[in-house]
C-alpha positions as CSV (number, residue, x, y, z in Angstrom):
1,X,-47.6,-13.6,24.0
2,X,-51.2,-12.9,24.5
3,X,-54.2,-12.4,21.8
4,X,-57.5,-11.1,21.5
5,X,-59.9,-11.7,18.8
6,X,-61.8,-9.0,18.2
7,X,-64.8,-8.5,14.9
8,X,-65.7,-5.6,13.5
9,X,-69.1,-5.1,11.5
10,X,-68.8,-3.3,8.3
11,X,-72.5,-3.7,6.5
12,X,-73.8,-6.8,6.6
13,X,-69.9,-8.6,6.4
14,X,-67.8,-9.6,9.4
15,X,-64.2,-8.7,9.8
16,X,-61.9,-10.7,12.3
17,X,-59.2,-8.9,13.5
18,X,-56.5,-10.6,16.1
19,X,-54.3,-8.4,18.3
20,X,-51.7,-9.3,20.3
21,X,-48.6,-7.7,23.1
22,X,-46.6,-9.5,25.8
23,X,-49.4,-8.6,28.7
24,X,-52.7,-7.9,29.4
25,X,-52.1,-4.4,29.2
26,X,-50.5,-4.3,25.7
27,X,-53.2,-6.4,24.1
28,X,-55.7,-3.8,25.5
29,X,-53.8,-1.2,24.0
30,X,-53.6,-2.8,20.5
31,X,-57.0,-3.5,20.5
32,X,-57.7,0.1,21.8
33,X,-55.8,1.2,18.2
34,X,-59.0,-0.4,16.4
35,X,-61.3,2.4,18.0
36,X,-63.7,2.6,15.2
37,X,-67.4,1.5,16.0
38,X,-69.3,-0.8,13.2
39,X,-71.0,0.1,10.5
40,X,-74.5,-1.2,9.4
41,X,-75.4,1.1,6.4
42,X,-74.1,3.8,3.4
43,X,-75.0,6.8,4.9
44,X,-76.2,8.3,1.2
45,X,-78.1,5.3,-0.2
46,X,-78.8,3.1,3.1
47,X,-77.1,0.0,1.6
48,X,-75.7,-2.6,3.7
49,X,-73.7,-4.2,0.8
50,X,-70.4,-2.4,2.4
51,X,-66.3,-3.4,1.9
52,X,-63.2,-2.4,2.8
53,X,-61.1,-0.9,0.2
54,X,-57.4,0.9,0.4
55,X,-55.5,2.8,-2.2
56,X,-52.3,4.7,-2.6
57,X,-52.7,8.2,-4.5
58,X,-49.5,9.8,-6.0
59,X,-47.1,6.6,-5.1
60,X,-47.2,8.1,-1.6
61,X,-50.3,8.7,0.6
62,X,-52.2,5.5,1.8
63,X,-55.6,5.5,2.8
64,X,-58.2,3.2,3.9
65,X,-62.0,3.3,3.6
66,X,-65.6,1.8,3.9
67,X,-67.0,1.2,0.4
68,X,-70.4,1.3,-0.6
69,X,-70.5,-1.3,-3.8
70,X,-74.1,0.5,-4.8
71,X,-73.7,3.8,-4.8
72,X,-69.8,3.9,-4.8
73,X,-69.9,6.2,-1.7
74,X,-66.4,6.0,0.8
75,X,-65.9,6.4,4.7
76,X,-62.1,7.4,4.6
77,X,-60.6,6.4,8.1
78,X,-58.2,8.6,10.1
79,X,-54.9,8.4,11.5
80,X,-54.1,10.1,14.6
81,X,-51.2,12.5,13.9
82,X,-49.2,11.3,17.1
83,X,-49.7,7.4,16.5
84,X,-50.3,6.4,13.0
85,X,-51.2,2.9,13.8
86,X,-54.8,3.9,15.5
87,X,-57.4,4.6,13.2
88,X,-60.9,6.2,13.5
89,X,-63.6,6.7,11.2
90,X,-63.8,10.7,9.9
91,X,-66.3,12.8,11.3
92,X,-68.3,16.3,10.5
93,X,-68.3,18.8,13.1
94,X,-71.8,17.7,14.0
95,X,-70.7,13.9,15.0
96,X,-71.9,12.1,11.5
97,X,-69.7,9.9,9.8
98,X,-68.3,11.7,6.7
99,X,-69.9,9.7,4.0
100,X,-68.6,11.2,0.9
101,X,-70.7,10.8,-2.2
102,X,-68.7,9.6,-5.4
103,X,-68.0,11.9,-8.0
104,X,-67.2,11.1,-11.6
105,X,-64.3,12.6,-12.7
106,X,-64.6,14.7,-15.7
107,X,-62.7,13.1,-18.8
């Protein structure tokens, strides 16, 4: 079995992920599945004091996301439809990430 250590930048914290397959090839692809670039700052407040975060809404859809602890803000990753183990950050049609702005819910 081979493995590749790979680290992701997400604000000013360092994530280590390790991938592994049975060749070269396979630990290529697995690391290919983390195809989401790092990511320095909020993109509404500028903050670099970023997390990861994942939740589960109505006991059934999972989803994981950058977290801004200032302004509360999320980066929801994708999925691709075909291979739900490779993930992306979301996009706008104009190539931004799709910082999302949090919004109090109304009591």
């Amino acid at each position: 079995m081979l493995q590749l250590m790979t680290t992701k930048r997400i604000g000013r914290r360092q994530f280590h992920f390790t991938v592994e397959g049975k060749n070269f090839h396979e630990v290529v692809a697995e690391y290919d599945r983390l195809s989401f670039t790092d990511v320095a700052a909020c993109g509404i407040c500028g903050s670099d004091n970023l997390d990861l975060g994942s939740r589960v809404a109505q006991g059934k859809f999972k989803y994981t996301s950058v977290k801004c602890r200032d302004c509360k803000a999320d980066l929801t990753f994708g999925k691709r439809e075909d291979d739900d183990q490779t993930y992306f950050l979301r996009r706008k049609e104009s190539g931004e990430l799709d910082w999302r702005p949090f919004e109090k819910k109304a009591e």
